[in-house]
One Martini backbone bead per residue (centre of mass of N, CA, C, O) as a GRO file, in nm:
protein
  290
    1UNK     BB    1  14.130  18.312  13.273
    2UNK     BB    2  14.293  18.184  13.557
    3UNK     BB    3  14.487  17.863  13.564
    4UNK     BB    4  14.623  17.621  13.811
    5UNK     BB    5  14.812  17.342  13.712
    6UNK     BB    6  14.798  17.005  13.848
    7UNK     BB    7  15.020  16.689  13.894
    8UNK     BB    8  14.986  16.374  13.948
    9UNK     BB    9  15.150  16.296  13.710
   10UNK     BB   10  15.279  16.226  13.407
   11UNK     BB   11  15.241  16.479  13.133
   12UNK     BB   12  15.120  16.596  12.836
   13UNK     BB   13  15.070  16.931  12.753
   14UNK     BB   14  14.820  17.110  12.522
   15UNK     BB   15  14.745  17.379  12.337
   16UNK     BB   16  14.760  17.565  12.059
   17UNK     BB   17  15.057  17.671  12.105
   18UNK     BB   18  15.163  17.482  12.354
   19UNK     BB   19  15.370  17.257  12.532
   20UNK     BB   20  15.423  17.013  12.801
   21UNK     BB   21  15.655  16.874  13.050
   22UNK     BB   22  15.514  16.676  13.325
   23UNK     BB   23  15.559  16.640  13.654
   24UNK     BB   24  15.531  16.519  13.944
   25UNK     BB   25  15.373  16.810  14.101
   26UNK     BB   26  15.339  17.002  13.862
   27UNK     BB   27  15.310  17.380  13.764
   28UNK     BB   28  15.108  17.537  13.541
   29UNK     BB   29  15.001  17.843  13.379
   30UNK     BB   30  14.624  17.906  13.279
   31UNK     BB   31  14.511  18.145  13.002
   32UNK     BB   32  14.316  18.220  12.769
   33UNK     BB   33  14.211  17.884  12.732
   34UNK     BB   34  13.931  17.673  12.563
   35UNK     BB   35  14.153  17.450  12.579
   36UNK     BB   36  14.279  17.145  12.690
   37UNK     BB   37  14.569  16.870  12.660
   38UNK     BB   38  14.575  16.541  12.791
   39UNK     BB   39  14.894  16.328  12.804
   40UNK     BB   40  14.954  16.063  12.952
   41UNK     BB   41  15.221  15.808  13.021
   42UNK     BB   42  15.030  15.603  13.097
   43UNK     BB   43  14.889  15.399  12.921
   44UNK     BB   44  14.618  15.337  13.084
   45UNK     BB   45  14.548  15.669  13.043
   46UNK     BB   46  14.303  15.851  12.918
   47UNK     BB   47  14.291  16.125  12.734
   48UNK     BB   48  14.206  16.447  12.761
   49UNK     BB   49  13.968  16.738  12.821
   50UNK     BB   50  13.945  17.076  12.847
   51UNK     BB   51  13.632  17.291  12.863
   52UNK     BB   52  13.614  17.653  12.953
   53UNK     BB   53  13.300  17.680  12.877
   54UNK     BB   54  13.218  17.461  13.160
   55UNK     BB   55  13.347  17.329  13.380
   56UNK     BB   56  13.337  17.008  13.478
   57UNK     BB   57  13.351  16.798  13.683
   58UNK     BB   58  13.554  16.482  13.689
   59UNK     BB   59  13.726  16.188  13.685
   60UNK     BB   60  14.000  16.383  13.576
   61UNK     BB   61  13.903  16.655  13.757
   62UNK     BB   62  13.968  16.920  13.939
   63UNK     BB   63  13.824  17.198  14.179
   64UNK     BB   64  14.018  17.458  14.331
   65UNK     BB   65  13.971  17.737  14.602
   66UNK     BB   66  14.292  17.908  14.724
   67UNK     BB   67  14.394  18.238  14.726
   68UNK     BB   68  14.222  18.347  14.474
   69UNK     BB   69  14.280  18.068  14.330
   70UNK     BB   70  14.293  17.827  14.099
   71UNK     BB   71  14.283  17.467  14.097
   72UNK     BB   72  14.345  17.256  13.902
   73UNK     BB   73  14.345  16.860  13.932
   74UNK     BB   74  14.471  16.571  13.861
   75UNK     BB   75  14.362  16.292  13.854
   76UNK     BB   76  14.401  15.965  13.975
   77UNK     BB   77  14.380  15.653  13.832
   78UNK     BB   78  14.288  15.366  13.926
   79UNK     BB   79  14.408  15.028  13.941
   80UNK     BB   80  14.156  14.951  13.991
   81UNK     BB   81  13.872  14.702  13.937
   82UNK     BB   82  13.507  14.640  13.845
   83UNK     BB   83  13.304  14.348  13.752
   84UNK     BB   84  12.999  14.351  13.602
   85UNK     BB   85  12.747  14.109  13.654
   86UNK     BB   86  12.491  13.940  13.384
   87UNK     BB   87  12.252  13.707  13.390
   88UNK     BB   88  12.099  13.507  13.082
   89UNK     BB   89  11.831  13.342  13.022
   90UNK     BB   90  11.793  13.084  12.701
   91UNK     BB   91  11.702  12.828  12.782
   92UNK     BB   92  11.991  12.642  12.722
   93UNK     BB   93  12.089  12.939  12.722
   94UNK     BB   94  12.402  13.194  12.820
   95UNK     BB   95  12.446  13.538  12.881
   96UNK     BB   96  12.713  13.707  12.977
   97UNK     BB   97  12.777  14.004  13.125
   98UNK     BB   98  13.004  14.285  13.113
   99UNK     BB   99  13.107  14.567  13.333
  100UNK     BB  100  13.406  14.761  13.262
  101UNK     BB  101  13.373  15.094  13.261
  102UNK     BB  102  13.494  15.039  12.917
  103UNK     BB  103  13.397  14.744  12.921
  104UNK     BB  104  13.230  14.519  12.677
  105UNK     BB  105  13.042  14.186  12.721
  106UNK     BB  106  12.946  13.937  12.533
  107UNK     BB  107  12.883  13.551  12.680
  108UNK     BB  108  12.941  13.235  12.583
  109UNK     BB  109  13.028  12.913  12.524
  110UNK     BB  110  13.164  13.049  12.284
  111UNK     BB  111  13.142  13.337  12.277
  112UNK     BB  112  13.305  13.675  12.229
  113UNK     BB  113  13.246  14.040  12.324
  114UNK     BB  114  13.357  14.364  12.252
  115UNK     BB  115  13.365  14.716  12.394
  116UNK     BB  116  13.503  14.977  12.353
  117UNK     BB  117  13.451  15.296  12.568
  118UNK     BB  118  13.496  15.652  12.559
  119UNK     BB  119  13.372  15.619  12.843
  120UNK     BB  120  13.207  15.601  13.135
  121UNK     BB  121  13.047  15.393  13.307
  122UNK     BB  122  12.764  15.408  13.472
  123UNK     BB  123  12.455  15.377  13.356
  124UNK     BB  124  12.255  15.068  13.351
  125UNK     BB  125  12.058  14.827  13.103
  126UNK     BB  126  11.919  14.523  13.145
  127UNK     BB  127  11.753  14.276  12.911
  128UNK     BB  128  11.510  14.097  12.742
  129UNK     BB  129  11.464  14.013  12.365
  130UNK     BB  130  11.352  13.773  12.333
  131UNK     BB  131  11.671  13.669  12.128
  132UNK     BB  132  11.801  13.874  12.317
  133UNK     BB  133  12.037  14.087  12.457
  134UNK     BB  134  12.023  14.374  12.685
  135UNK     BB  135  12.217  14.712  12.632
  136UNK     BB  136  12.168  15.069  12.827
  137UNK     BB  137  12.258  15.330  12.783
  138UNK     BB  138  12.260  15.692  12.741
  139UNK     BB  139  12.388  15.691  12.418
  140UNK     BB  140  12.352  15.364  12.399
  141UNK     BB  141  12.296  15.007  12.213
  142UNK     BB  142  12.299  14.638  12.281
  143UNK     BB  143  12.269  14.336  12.073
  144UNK     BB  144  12.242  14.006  12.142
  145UNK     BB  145  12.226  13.747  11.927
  146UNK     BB  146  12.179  13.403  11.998
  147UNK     BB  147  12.159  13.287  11.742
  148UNK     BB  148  12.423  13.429  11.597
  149UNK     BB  149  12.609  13.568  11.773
  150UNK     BB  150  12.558  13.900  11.706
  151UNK     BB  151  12.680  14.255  11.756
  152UNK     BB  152  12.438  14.529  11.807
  153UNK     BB  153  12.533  14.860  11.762
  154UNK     BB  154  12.357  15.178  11.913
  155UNK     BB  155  12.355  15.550  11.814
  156UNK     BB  156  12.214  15.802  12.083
  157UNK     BB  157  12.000  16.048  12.231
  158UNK     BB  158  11.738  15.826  12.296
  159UNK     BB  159  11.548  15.586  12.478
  160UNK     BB  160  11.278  15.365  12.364
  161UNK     BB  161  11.111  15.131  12.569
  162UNK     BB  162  10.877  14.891  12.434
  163UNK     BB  163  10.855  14.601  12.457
  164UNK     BB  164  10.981  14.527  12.108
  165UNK     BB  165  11.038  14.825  12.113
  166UNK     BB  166  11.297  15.101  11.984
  167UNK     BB  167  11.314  15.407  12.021
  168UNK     BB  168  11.518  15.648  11.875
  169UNK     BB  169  11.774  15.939  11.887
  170UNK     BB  170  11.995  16.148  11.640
  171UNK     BB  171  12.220  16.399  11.708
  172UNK     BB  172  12.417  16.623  11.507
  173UNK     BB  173  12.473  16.923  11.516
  174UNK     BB  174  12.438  17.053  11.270
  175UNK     BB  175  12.355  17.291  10.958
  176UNK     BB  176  12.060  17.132  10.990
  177UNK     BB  177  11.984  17.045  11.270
  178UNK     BB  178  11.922  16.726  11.308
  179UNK     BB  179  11.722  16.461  11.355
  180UNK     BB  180  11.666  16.091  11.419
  181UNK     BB  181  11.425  15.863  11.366
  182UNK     BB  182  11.383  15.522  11.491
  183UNK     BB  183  11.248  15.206  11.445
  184UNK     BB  184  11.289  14.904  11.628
  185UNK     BB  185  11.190  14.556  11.583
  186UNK     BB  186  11.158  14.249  11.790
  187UNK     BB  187  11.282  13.941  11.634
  188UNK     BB  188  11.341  13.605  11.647
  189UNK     BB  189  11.550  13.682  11.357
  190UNK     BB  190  11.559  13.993  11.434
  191UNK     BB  191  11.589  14.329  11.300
  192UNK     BB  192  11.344  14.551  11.241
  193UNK     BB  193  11.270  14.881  11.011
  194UNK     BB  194  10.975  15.089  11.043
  195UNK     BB  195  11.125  15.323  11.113
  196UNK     BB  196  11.254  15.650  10.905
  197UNK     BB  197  11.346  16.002  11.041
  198UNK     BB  198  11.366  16.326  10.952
  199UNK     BB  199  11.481  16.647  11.140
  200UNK     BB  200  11.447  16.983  11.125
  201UNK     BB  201  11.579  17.291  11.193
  202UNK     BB  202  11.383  17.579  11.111
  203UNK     BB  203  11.619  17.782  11.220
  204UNK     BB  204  11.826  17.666  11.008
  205UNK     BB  205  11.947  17.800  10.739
  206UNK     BB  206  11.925  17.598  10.413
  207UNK     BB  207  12.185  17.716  10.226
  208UNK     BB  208  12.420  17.630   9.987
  209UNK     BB  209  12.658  17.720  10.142
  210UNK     BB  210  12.914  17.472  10.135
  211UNK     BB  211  12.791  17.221  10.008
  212UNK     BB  212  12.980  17.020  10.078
  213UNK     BB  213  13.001  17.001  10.351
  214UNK     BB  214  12.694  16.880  10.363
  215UNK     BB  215  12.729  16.657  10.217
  216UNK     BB  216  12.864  16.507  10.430
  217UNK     BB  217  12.678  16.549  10.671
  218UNK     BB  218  12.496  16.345  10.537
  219UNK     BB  219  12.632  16.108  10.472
  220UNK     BB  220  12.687  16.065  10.783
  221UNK     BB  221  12.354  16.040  10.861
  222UNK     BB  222  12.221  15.888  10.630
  223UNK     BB  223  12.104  16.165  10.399
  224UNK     BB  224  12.038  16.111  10.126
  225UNK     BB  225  11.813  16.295  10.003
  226UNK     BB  226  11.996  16.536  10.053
  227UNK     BB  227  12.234  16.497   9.913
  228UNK     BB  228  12.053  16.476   9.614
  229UNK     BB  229  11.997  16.763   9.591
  230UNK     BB  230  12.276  16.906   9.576
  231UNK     BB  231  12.299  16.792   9.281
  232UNK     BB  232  12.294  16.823   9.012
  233UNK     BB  233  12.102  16.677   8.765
  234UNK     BB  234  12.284  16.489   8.607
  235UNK     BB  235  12.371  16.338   8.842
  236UNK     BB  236  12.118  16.241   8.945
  237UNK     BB  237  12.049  16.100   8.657
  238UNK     BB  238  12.294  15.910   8.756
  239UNK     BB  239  12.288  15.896   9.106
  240UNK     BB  240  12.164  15.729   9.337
  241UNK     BB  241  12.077  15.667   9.681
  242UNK     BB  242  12.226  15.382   9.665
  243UNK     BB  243  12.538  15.509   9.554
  244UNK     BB  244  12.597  15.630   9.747
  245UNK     BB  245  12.609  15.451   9.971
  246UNK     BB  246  12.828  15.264   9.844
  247UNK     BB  247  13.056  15.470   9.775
  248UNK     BB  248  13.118  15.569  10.097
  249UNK     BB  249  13.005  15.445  10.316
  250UNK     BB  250  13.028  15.406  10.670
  251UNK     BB  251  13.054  15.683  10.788
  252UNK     BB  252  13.191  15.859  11.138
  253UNK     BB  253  13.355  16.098  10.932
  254UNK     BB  254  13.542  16.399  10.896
  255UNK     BB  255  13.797  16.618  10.724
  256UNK     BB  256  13.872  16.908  10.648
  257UNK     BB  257  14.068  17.092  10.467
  258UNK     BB  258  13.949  17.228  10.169
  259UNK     BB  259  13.805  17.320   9.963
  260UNK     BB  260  13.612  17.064   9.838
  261UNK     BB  261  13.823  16.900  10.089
  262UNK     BB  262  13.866  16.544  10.215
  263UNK     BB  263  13.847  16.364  10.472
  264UNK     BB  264  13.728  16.000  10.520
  265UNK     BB  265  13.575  15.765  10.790
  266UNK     BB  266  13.579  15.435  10.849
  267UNK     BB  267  13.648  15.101  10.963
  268UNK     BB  268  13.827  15.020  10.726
  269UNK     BB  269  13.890  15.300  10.606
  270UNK     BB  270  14.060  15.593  10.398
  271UNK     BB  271  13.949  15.902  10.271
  272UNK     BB  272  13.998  16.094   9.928
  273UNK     BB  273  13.743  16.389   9.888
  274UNK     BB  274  13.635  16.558   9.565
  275UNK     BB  275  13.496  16.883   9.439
  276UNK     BB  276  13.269  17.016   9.205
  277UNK     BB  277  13.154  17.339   9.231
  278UNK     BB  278  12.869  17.497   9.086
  279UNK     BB  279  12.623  17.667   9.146
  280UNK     BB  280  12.579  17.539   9.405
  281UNK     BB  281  12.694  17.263   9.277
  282UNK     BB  282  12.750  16.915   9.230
  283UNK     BB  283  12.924  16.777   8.939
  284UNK     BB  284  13.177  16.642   9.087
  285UNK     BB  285  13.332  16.340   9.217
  286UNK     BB  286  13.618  16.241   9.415
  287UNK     BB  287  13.748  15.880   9.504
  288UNK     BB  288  14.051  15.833   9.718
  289UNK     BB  289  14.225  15.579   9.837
  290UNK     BB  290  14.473  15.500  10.130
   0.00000   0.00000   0.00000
């Protein structure tokens, strides 16, 4: 299908083969196309894609329809910004929030944190649990307590609160088609974990090949039980489900490089991991910090 792209700014345009550079007002046309990536240069504005598989519009781009011609428009984001402010009293301490489109704040007298999000802030909930300040938007919710001032970030595909207890799902979409279900019960002390567990989707075939692939995936969701499944019997009886997680550290994500060899990213580090794999098994793992 032909779309054509209209610029309201100047930005880097870039498709899988080719890119150009658009200036206000340029126009160039995009055909059989299923991703398109916008680079402003503005540095205010972030980055973003188009998705022609869903074509949904958004704050960043808009479609008309005008002699028989489509016209994608890249919106121009405003300059003006506005921030809410929530204010939660807990006995003689105050703690406010901010929420300014893409960033959240919670402060107090002493301390302030703050969390940039690369999504726009829509719909938000906030409340007190016990000594936290609550704040819940879509996809993710955030916890900050008073006693020691520091801020838990959970990310998740549905949140259920009910009196002191947050029940949440976070879907991986990946090849065993994970979700994963928690429970965590709200004291005045902290936050404990009463339950958690994986359900995989039965129509999703098991099968071993790809195995390193999997194995990442699983560490990816901090499904240990299934990752040492993946192992030879011998790393098993060397290796346990405490030692991955140590091992690996809190991966957010992962590049395939080529059979067998990735890069994996945590929040402080990144890895360069190498596995050896026989009959469709983990003989032996290699992690290369860079």
């Amino acid at each position: 299908m032909k779309h054509f792209l209209v610029a309201t700014y100047p930005c880097l345009v870039k498709t899988i083969n080719q890119q150009f550079e658009l200036d206000l007002n340029d126009q160039i046309e995009i055909e059989n196309e299923q991703f398109i990536f916008i680079y402003p240069l503005d540095c205010s504005t972030l980055p973003f894609c188009i998705n022609f598989n869903t074509c949904k519009e958004n704050r960043f781009f808009s479609f008309i329809k005008k002699n028989e011609k489509t016209y994608i428009i890249l919106e121009k984001q405003s300059s003006f910004s506005v921030t809410h402010k929530e204010i939660l009293k807990f006995n003689d301490k105050i703690c406010t929030i901010e929420i300014n489109n893409h960033k959240i704040a919670f402060e107090t007298d002493k301390k302030k944190c703050e969390h940039f999000c690369f999504h726009s802030i829509q719909n938000y909930k906030v409340s007190k649990i016990k000594n936290f300040a609550y704040l819940q938007l879509e996809n993710e919710c955030f916890l900050f307590s008073m006693t020691t001032e520091k801020l838990t970030h959970i990310l998740g595909s549905s949140f259920d609160l009910q009196n002191d207890k947050i029940t949440f799902e976070k879907h991986f979409f990946d090849s065993q088609g994970r979700t994963k279900i928690q429970k965590l019960e709200i004291e005045e002390e902290g936050i404990l974990m009463k339950e958690e567990r994986m359900i995989y989707n039965k129509k999703t075939p098991s099968r071993r090949e790809f195995v390193s692939f999997k194995f990442m995936e699983s560490i990816r969701a901090k499904d240990f039980d299934f990752a040492h499944t993946l192992l030879c019997k011998k790393l098993q009886e060397s290796v346990n489900k405490e030692n991955l997680q140590t091992f690996f550290g809190n991966i957010s994500f992962f590049v395939f490089l080529e059979e067998n060899q990735f890069l994996c990213f945590s929040q402080n580090s990144k890895n360069f991991v190498s596995f050896a794999v026989e009959h469709n098994e983990i003989q032996d793992i290699t992690l290369d910090s860079l």
